[in-house]
TIMIBA-911854 format. One record per residue (C-alpha): x, y, z. Coordinates in steps of 0.02 Angstrom, whole numbers, plus 50000, padded with zeros to 5 digits. Each point is the difference from the previous one (the first is absolute). Example, Ala and Ser with C-alpha at 12.3 -4.5 7.8 and 13.67 -1.06 7.14 Angstrom:
2
R    east   north      up
R   50615   49775   50390
R   50069   50172   49967
// end
This chain:
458
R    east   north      up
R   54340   48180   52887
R   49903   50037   50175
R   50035   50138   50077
R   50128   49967   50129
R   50077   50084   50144
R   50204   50019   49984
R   50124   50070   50116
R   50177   50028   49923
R   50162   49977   50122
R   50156   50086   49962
R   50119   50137   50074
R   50029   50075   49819
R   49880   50116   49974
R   50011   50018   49806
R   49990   49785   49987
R   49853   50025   50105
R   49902   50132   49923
R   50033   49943   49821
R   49932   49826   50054
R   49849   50061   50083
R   49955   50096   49855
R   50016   49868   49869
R   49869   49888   50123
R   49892   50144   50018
R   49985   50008   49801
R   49965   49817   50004
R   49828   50022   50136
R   50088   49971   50170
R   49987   50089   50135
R   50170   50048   50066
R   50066   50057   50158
R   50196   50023   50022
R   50110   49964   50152
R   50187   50055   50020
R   50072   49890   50127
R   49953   49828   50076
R   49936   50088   50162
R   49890   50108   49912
R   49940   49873   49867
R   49955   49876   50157
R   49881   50122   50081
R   49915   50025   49830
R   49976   49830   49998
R   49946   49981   50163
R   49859   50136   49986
R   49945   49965   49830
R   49938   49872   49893
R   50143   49943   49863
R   49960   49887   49855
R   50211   50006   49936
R   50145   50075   50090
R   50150   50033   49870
R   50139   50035   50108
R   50206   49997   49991
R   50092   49885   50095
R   50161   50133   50072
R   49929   50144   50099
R   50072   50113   50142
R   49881   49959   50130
R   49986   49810   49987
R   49998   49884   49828
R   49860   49954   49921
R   50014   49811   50065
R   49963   50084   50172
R   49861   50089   49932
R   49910   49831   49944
R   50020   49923   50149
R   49951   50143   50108
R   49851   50009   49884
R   49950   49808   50001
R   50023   49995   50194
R   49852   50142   50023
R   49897   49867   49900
R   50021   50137   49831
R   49950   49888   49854
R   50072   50105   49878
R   50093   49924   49848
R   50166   50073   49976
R   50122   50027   49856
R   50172   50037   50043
R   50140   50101   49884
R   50180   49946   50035
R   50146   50029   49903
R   50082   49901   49897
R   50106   49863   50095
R   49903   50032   50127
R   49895   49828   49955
R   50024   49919   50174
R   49935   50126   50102
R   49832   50005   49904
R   49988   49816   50003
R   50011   50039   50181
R   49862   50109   50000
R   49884   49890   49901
R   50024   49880   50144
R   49941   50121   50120
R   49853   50039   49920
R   50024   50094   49827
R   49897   49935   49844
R   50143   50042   49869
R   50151   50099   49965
R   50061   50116   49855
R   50190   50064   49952
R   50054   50161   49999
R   49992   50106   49908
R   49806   49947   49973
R   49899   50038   49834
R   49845   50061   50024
R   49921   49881   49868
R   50074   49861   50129
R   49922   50082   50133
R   49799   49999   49962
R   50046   49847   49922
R   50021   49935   50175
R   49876   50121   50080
R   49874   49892   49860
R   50054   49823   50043
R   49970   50037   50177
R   49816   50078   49992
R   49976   49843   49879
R   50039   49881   50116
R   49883   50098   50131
R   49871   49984   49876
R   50001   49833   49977
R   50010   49963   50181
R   49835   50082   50030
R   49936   49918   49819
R   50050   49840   50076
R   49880   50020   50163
R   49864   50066   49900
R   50001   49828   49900
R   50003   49907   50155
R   49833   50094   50048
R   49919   50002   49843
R   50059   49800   49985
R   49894   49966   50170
R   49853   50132   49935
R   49972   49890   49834
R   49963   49876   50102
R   49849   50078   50072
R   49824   50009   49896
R   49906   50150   49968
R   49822   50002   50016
R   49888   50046   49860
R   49865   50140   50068
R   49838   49954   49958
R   49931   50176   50023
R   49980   50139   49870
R   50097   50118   50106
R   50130   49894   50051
R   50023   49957   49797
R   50001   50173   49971
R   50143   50026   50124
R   50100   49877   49929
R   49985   50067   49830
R   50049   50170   50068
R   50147   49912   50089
R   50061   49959   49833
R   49989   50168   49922
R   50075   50093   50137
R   50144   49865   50023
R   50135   50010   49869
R   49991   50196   50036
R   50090   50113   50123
R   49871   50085   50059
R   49964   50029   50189
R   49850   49899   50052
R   49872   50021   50142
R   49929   49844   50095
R   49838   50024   50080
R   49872   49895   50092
R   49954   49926   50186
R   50126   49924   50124
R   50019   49810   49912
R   49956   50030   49838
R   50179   49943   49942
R   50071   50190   49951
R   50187   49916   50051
R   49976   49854   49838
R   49904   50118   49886
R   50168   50107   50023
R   50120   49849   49982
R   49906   49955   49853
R   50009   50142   49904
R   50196   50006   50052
R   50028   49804   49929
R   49891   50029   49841
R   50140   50174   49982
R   50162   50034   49904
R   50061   49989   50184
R   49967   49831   50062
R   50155   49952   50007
R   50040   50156   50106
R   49977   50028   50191
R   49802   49988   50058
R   50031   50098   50182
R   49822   50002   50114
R   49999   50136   50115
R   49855   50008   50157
R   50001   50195   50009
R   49896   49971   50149
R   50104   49898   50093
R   50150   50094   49991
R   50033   50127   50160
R   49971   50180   49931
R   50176   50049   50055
R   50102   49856   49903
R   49879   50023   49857
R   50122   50105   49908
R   50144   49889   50046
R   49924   49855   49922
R   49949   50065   49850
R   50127   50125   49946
R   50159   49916   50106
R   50116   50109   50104
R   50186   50028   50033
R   50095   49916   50148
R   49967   50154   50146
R   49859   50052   49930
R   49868   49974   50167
R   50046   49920   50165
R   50003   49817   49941
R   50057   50028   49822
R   50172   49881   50033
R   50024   49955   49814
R   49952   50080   49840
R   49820   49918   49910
R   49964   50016   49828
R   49793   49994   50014
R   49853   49912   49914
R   49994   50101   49861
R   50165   49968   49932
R   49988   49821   50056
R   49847   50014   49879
R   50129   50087   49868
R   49945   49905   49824
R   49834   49933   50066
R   49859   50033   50114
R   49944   50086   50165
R   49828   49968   50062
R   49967   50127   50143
R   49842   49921   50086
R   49912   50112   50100
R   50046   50142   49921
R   49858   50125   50074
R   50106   49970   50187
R   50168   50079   49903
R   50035   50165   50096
R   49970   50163   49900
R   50185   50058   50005
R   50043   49809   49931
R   49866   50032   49884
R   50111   50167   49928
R   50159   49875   50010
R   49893   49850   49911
R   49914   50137   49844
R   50175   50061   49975
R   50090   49824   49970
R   49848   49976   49877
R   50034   50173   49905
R   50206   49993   50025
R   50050   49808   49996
R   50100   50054   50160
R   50045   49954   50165
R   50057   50096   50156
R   50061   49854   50129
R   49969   50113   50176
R   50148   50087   50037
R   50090   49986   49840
R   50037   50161   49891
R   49995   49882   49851
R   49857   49944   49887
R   49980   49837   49913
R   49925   49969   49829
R   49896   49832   50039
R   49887   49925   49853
R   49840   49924   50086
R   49788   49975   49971
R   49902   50053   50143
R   49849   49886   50042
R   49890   50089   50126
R   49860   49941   50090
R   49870   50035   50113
R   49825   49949   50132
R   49980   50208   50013
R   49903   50127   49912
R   50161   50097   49918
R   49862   50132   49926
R   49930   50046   50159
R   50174   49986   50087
R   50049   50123   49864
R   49866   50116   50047
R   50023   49987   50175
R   50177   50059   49974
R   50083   49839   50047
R   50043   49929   49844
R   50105   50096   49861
R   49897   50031   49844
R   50149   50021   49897
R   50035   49855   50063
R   49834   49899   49989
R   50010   50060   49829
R   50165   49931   49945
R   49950   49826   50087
R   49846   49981   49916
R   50042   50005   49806
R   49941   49832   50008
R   49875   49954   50119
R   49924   49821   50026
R   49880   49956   50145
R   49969   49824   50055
R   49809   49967   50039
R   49981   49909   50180
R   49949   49825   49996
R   49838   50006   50048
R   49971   50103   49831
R   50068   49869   49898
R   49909   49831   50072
R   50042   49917   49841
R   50185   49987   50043
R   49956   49931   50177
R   49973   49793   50011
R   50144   50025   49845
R   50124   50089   50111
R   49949   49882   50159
R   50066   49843   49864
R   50133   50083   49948
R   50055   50033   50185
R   49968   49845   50054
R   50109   49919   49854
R   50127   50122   50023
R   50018   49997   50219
R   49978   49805   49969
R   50163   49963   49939
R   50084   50170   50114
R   49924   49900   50153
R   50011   49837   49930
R   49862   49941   50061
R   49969   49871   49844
R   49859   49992   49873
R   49889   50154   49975
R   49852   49952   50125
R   49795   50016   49939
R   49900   50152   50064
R   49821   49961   50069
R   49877   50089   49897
R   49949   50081   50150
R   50192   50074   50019
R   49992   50051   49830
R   49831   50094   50047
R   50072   50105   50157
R   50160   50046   49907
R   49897   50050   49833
R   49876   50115   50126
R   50139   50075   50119
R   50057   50190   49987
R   50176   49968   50014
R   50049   50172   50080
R   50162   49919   49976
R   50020   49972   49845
R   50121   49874   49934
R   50100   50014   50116
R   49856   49947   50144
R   49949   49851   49882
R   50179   49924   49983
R   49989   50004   50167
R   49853   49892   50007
R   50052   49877   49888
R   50161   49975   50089
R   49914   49971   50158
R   49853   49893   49913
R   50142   49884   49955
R   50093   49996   50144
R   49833   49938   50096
R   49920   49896   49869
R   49980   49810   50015
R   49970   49864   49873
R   50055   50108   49838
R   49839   50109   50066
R   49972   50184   50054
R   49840   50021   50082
R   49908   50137   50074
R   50087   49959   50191
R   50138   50038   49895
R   49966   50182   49961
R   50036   50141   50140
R   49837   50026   50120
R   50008   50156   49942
R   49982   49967   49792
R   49880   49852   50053
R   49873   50123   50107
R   49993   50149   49889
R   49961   49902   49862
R   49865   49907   50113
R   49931   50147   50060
R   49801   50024   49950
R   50056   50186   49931
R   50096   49910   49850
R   49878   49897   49944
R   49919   50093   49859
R   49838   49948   49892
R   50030   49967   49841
R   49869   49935   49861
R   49862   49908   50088
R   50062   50025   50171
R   50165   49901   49954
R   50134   50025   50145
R   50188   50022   49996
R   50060   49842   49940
R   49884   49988   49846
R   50049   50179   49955
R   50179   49976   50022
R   49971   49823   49919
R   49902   50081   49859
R   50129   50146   49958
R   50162   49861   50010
R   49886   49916   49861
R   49991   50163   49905
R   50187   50035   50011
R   50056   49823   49944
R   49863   49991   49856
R   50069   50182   49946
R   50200   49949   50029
R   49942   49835   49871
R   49914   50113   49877
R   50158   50124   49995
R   50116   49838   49962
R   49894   49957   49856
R   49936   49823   50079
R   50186   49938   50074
R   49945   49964   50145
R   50184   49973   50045
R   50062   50180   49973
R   49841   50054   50096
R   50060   49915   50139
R   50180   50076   49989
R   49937   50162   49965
R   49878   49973   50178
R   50175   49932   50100
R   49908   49835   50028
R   50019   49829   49962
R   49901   49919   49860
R   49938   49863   50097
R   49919   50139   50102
R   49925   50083   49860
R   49919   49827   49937
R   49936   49976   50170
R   49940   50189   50028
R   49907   49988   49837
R   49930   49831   50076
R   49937   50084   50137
R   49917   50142   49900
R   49918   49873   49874
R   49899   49907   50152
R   49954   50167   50082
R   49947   50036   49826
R   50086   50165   49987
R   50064   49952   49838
// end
């Protein structure tokens, strides 16, 4: 059973206290109220996954104490103890809000019985968004890498996956950190758990805390109602903490202890929470020389990097390129719905094979969305390429001589031949899982392999 939170209602303290034990034995967290008054201000300041509370107390009745609840937007499910003949009134109370009722005097069996059905029904709540998601994900295709060390990532993706380890994400702005970290969360035992992004960079230093961790109602000027935090919304799956080298040093403290303890202190709160989550970190920064500088914990750098993978940039890896570009076309094709996948000039192919992409991925999506956008006649053209792309890759300083003075275009020509003539040799002669394996079409293999044969490259 997840660990939940549970606050038990009643004015008799040895009903109480011998129910808040027996939960405790069974993994919940329990805190105990004596009267309605008191039990709505724990509510109201804390996060509650179950309230078990009686119906008849001195202050006001437990019907009140829903309603109360409910109308400070508390989402708290409640199960109410009335005695017995007492049926009517906790009908009542299930109409103002309560998720179930139990006669007195209750057996404790009967109790996490209830307690169970209830985080089950959480569970499969969550379960059923998580399908949703994954429904619209298996939609999408996944590219094949064409590169060695993009191969080699993917093979270490696989490894590292079914595991709990902690994993750290490295590589340029746009190299796709954010889906190497949702991969390795849908190809874990926790897929069908929460996958919770978080931007540490983006978040304001002094709400950092707040959002990760949660806080009590009261807690900071602003703090109005009680928030339980991204990492237990990630309890049972996955938090990727992007950005990780801009997380303050006392977060970082905070952060290496949830690692160590499995524990979290929602600001304000005297109470710790057990929460069961992978960390997926990631960062653009040099975390060694942050570490030596003193601005990066190496206890902490430490426990993030048991298992370390690096993504190469793309202008490492040119053998992935004209295969993402088709990929990305296919892919923003039917997002933008622009029709059929349109035909790339050779001299398009040439400027996107040459560029540096300081971008990344990310900067080349953004091409090929705006190629389409402007293209005419099912064809992107040069004048369809940002000045920018078009000029750099124009520019007399990236023309380099190859063998016998051969420019740009026969090199880059020359080297596609050499990747396609490798990706055929690999397949064994199927020329048709070449072409899958290179995220192109095998119409344009046949017609690169036409174009090779009368430059006589092959």
């Amino acid at each position: 059973m997840k660990s939940l939170n549970v606050l038990v209602v009643d004015d008799e303290p040895a009903i109480r206290q011998i129910l808040a034990i027996r939960l405790a034995k069974a993994g919940c967290s329990v805190v105990q109220a004596a009267n309605a008054g008191e039990a709505l201000e724990q509510l109201s300041t804390g996060h509650f996954d179950v309230a078990i509370s009686d119906i008849q107390m001195p202050d006001f009745d437990g019907i009140e104490l829903v309603r109360r609840a409910r109308a400070a937007g508390v989402d708290t499910n409640f199960i109410m103890m009335t005695a017995y003949g007492s049926v009517d009134t906790a009908i009542e109370a299930i109409k103002a809000g309560a998720s179930d009722y139990m006669i007195k005097p209750v057996r404790h069996d009967e109790v996490l019985h209830r307690v169970i059905k209830i985080a089950d029904l959480q569970r499969l709540s969550s379960e059923n968004k998580v399908l949703r998601k994954l429904v619209l994900k298996s939609r999408e295709a996944v590219f094949g890498f064409a590169s060695d060390s993009m191969r080699g990532l993917d093979r270490l993706i696989a490894k590292v996956a079914p595991t709990d380890s902690t994993v750290l994400v490295t590589g340029e702005s746009g190299t796709g950190k954010g889906v190497i970290a949702r991969q390795i969360h849908q190809q874990s035992d926790r897929a069908d758990g929460p996958f919770i992004p978080v931007n540490c960079g983006a978040i304001p230093e002094n709400l950092m805390e707040s959002e990760l961790f949660g806080h009590v109602k009261g807690s900071f000027t602003g703090a109005d109602k009680a928030r339980k935090g991204l990492f237990l919304e990630a309890d049972k799956g996955t938090i990727f903490l992007d950005e990780i080298g801009e997380l303050p040093l006392v977060l970082q403290v905070k952060l290496l202890h949830i690692i160590e303890e499995k524990t979290v202190r929602p600001v304000g709160s005297e109470q710790t929470r057990r929460v069961d989550v992978r960390i997926i970190a990631a960062t653009n920064r040099n975390l060694e020389r942050m570490v030596a500088e003193g601005k990066f914990r190496e206890d902490l750098y430490f426990r993030l990097t048991v298992f370390h993978l690096h993504i190469p940039p793309l202008r490492e890896r040119r053998q992935d390129i004209l295969g993402l570009v088709r990929f990305l076309m296919e892919r923003s094709s039917r997002r933008l719905n622009y029709g059929p996948e349109p035909v790339l000039d050779p001299d398009v192919e040439n400027i996107l094979a040459s560029y540096e992409w300081p971008g990344n991925v990310r900067e080349l999506e953004n091409v090929v969305d705006r190629a389409l956008i402007l293209a005419e006649n099912g064809r992107i053209t040069r004048a369809d390429l940002p000045p920018q792309i078009v000029r750099t890759a124009a520019r007399p300083d990236t023309v380099v001589v190859g063998q016998d003075g051969e420019g740009l275009r026969e090199q880059v020509r020359r080297f596609e031949c050499k990747v396609i003539s490798q990706a055929i040799t690999d397949a064994g002669g199927d020329r048709r899982a070449a072409a899958q394996k290179l995220g192109i079409g095998l119409s344009s293999l046949y017609r690169k392999l036409e174009e090779f044969d009368a430059a006589g490259l092959l």
